[in-house]
C-alpha positions as CSV (number, residue, x, y, z in Angstrom):
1,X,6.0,-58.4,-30.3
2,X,4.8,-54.9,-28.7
3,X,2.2,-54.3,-31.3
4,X,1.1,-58.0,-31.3
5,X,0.4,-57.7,-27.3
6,X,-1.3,-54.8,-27.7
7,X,-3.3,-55.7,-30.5
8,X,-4.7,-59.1,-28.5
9,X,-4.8,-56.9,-25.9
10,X,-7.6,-55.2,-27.5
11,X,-9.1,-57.7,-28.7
12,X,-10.0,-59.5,-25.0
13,X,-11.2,-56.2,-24.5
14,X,-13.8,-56.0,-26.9
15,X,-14.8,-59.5,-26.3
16,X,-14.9,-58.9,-22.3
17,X,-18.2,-60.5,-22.3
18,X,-16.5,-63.8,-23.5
19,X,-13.3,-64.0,-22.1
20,X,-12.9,-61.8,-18.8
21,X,-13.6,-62.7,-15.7
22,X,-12.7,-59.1,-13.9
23,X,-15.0,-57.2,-15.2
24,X,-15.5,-55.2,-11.2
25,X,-12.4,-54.4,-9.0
26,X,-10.5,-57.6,-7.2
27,X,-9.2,-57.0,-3.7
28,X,-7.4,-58.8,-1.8
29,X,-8.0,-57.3,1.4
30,X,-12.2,-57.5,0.5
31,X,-13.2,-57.6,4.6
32,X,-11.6,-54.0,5.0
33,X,-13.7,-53.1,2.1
34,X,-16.6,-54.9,2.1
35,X,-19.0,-51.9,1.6
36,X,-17.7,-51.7,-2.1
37,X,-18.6,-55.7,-2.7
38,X,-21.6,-55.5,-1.0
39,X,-23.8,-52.2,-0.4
40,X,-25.7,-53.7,2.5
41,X,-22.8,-53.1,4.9
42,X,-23.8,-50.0,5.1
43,X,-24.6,-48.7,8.5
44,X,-24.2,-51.9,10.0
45,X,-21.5,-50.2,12.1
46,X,-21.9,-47.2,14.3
47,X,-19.5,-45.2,12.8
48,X,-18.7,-42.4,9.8
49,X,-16.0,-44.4,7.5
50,X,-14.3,-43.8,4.7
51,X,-11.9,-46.0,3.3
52,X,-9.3,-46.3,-0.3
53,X,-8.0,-49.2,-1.6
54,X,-5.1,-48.9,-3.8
55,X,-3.8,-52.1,-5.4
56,X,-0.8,-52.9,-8.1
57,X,-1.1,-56.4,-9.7
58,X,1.2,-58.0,-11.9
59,X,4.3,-56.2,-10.9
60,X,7.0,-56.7,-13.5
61,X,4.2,-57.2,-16.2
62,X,3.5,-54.1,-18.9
63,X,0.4,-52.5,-19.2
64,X,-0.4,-54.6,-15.9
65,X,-3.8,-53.9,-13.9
66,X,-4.3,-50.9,-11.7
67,X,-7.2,-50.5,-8.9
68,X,-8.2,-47.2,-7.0
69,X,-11.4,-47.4,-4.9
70,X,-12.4,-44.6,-2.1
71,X,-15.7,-45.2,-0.3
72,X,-17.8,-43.8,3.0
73,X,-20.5,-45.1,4.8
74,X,-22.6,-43.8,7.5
75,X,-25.6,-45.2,9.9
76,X,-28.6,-43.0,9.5
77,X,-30.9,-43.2,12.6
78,X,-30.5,-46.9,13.9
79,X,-32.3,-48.7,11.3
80,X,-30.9,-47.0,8.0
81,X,-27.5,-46.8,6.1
82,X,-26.2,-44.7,3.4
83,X,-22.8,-44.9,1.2
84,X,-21.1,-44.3,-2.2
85,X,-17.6,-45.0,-3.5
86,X,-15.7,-44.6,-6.9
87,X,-13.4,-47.1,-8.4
88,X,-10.4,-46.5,-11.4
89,X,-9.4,-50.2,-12.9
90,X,-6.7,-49.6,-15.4
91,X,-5.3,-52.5,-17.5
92,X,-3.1,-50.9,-20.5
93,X,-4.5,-48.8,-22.8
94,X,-8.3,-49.0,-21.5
95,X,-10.0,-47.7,-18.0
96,X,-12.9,-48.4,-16.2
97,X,-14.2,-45.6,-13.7
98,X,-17.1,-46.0,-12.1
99,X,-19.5,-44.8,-9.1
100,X,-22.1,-45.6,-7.0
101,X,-24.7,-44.3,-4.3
102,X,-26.3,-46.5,-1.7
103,X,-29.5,-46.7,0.2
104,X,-29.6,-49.8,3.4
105,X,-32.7,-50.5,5.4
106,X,-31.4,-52.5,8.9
107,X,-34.5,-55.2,10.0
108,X,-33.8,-56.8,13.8
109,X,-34.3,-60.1,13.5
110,X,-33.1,-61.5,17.2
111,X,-32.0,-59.5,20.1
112,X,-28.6,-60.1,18.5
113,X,-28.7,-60.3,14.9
114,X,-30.1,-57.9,12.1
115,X,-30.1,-57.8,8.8
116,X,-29.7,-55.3,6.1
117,X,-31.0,-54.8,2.4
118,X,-29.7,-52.4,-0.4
119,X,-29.9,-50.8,-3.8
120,X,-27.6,-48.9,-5.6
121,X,-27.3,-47.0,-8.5
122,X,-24.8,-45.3,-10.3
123,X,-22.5,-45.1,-13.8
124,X,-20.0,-46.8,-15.2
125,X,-17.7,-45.7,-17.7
126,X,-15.6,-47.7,-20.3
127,X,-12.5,-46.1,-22.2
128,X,-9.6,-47.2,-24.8
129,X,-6.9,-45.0,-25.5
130,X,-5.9,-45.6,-29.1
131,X,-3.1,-43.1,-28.8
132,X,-1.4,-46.2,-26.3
133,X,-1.8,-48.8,-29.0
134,X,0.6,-49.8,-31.7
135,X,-0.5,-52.2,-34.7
136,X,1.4,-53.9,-36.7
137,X,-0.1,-51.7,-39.7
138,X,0.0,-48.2,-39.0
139,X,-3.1,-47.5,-41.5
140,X,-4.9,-49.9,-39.9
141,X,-8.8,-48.3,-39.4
142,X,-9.8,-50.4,-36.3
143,X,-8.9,-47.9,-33.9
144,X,-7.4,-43.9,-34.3
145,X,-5.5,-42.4,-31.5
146,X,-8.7,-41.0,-30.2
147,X,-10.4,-41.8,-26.6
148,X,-12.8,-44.4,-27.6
149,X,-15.8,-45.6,-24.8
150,X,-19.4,-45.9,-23.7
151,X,-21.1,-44.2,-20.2
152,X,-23.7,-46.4,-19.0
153,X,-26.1,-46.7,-16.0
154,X,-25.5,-49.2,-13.3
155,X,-27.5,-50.9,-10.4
156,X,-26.7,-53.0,-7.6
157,X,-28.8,-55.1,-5.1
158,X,-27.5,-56.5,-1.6
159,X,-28.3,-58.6,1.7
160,X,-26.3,-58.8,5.1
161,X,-26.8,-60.5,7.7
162,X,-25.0,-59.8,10.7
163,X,-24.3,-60.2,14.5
164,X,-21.8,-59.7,17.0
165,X,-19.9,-63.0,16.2
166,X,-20.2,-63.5,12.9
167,X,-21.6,-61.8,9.1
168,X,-22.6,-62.9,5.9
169,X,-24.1,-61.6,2.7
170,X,-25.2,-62.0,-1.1
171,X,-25.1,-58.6,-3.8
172,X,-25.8,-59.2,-7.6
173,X,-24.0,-56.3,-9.4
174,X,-24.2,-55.2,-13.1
175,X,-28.4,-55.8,-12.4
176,X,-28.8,-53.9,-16.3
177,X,-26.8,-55.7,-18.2
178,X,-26.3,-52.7,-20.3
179,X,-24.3,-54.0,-23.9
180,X,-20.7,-51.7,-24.5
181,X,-20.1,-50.2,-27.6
182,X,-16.0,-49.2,-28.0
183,X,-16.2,-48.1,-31.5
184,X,-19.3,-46.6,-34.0
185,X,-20.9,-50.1,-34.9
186,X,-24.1,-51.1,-34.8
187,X,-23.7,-54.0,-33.0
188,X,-21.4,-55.6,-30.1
189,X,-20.2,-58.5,-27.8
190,X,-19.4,-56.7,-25.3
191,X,-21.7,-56.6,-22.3
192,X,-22.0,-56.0,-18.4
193,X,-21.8,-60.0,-17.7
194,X,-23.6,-60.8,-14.3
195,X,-21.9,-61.6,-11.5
196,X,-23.4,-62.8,-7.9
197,X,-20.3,-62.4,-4.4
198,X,-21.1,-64.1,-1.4
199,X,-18.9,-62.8,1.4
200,X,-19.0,-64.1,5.1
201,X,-16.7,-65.1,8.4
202,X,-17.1,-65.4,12.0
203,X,-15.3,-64.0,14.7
204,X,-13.7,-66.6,17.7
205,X,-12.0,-64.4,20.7
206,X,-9.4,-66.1,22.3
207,X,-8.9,-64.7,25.6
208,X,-9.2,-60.4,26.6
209,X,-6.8,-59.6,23.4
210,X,-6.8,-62.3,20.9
211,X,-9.4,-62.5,18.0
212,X,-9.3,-65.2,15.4
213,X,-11.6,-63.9,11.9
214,X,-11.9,-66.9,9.3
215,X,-13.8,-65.3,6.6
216,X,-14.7,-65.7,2.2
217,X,-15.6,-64.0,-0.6
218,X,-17.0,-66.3,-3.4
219,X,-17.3,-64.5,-7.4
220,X,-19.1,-66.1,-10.1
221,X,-20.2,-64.6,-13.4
222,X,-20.5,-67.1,-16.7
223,X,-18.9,-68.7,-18.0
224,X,-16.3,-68.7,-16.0
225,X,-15.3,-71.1,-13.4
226,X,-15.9,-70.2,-9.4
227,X,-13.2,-67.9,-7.9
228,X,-13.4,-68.0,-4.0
229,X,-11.0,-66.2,-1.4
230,X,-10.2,-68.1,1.7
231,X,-8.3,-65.3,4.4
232,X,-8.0,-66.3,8.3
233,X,-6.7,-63.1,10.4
234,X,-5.2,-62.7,13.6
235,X,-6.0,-59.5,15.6
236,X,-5.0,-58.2,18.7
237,X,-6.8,-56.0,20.5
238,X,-8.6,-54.6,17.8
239,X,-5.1,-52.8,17.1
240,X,-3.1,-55.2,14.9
241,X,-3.5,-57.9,12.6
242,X,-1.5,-60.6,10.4
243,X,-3.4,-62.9,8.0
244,X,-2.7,-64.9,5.1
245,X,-5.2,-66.2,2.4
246,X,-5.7,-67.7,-1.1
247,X,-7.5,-67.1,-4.0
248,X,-8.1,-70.4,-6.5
249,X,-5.9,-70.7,-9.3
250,X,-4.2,-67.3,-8.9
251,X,-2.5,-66.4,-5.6
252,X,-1.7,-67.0,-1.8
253,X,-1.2,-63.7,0.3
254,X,-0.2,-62.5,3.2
255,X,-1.2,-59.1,5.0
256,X,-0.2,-56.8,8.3
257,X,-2.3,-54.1,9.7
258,X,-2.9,-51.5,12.4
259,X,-5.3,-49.3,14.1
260,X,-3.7,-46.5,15.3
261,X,-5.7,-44.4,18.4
262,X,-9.2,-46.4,17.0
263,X,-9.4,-44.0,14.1
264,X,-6.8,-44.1,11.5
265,X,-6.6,-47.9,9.6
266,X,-3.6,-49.5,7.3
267,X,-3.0,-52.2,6.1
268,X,-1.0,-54.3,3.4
269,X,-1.2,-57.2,1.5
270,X,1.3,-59.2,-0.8
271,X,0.1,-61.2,-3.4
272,X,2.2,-64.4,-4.0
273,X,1.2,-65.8,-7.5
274,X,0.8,-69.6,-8.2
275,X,-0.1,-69.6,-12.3
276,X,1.8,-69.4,-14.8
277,X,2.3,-65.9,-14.6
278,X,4.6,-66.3,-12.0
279,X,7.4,-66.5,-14.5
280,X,7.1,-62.8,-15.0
281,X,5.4,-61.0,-12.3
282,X,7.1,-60.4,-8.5
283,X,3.4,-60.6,-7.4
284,X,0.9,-58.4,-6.5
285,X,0.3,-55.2,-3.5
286,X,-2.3,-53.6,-2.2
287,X,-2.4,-50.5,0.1
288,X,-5.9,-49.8,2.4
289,X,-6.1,-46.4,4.5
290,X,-9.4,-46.3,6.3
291,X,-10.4,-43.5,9.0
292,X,-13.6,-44.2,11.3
293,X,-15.4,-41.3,12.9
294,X,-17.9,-42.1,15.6
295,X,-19.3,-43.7,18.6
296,X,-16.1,-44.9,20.6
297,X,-15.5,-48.7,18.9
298,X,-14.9,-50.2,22.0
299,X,-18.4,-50.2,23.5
300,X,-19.6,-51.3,19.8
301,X,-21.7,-54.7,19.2
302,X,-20.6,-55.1,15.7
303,X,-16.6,-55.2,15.5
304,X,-14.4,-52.6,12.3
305,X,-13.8,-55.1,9.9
């Protein structure tokens, strides 16, 4: 049953194009990372930051996925923003690693809102380790025990809009489309599918200390059906925070965090999952570090996500 898993395991990786929906990093905790979904972000706070995400999904699953992401972001002047960030994405025998650089150009619209375009560019790398696989023939020829992958360029483009109450954006990743080749053939399924995120929330004080953020990230790449995050968190005093969310047709979750001195950032989220793989995975978690290096945040206009 081992080398049958991994074989169809293989398989949906080769046919990614068809069949997967993941094809970039899924956070839970997207709002404490939202300069990796969208490059637009960046600058739109006065503030040095870099920030990791480290999430574990599927726990209790074999050869479940694996997500690493570090980014920083900086304002440049007041009306420019500049960022990059890697990410790992490990699911069994086969890796994605890629990184990006970003340029963001910050137009005031109002006295109170701006908003921010971007382009970035980058590569993206695609690897199987056949030394990890097992068939059911050992002289099968589909794969040696070799790294097998393609490097290929990458783009992304990126609006924000953004005020002191609220934010919402639009990026379009995977802009070239660029086809993957695994193995020596001549031609493939495989391709960097498009895919389109629309992020946004608003931010409702409640009192001096209280802040309630409703806020959702929408994915959608064909042909696969709309994926949207719902999250509503509960901060107090820009110091600590609970919030729960859902995703459709995967997962509630619930998540804690806290500023520490307003430099250093956790924060944790538990994955609760509602398909069927429930029957075999304890759920998923998440780990964010984050440390902000600026202008003191309380005399800010735009509030740390």
């Amino acid at each position: 049953m081992l080398a049958i898993r991994h074989t169809l395991l293989l398989l949906s990786i080769i046919l990614v194009a068809q069949v997967d929906a993941q094809q970039l990093p899924q956070l839970t905790q997207y709002q404490f990372n939202d300069y990796v979904v969208n490059p637009a972000v960046a600058g739109s706070r006065p503030f040095f930051e870099i920030r990791s995400a480290h999430r574990y999904q599927w726990v209790g699953i074999q050869d479940a996925p694996r997500t690493f992401t570090f980014s920083g972001s900086s304002p440049v002047g007041e009306k420019m923003g500049v960022g990059g960030y890697i990410f790992t994405d490990i699911v069994g025998p086969t890796r994605r690693t890629g990184f990006q650089f970003s340029y963001a150009y910050h137009l005031k619209l109002t006295q109170d809102i701006k908003l921010s375009l971007a382009v970035s560019a980058g590569m993206l790398q695609f690897l199987i380790d056949g030394s990890k696989i097992q068939f059911h023939d050992p002289g099968d020829p589909v794969l040696d025990e070799q790294l097998r992958g393609d490097l290929l360029p990458d783009a992304k483009f990126g609006f924000y809009l953004y005020g002191e109450r609220f934010w919402f954006g639009a990026t379009a990743p995977q802009l070239l489309q660029n086809k993957v080749y695994f193995l020596d053939q001549a031609s493939t399924l495989s391709r960097m599918e498009d895919h389109y995120y629309m992020m946004g929330g608003y931010r409702l004080p409640i009192g001096d200390d209280w802040r309630v953020e409703p806020s959702f990230l929408l994915k959608y790449t064909t042909p696969v059906p709309l994926k949207i995050d719902v999250t509503a968190t509960i901060r107090y005093k820009d110091t600590f925070w609970l919030g729960a969310g859902f995703r459709t047709n995967d997962a509630y979750s619930a998540m804690v965090g806290y500023w520490l001195k307003k430099t250093f950032q956790f924060g944790y989220s538990y994955d609760i999952i509602t398909s069927n793989l429930q029957n075999y995975s304890t759920g998923t978690h998440e780990v964010m570090l984050a440390v902000t290096i600026g202008k003191d945040p309380a005399t800010r206009e735009v509030v740390v996500p």
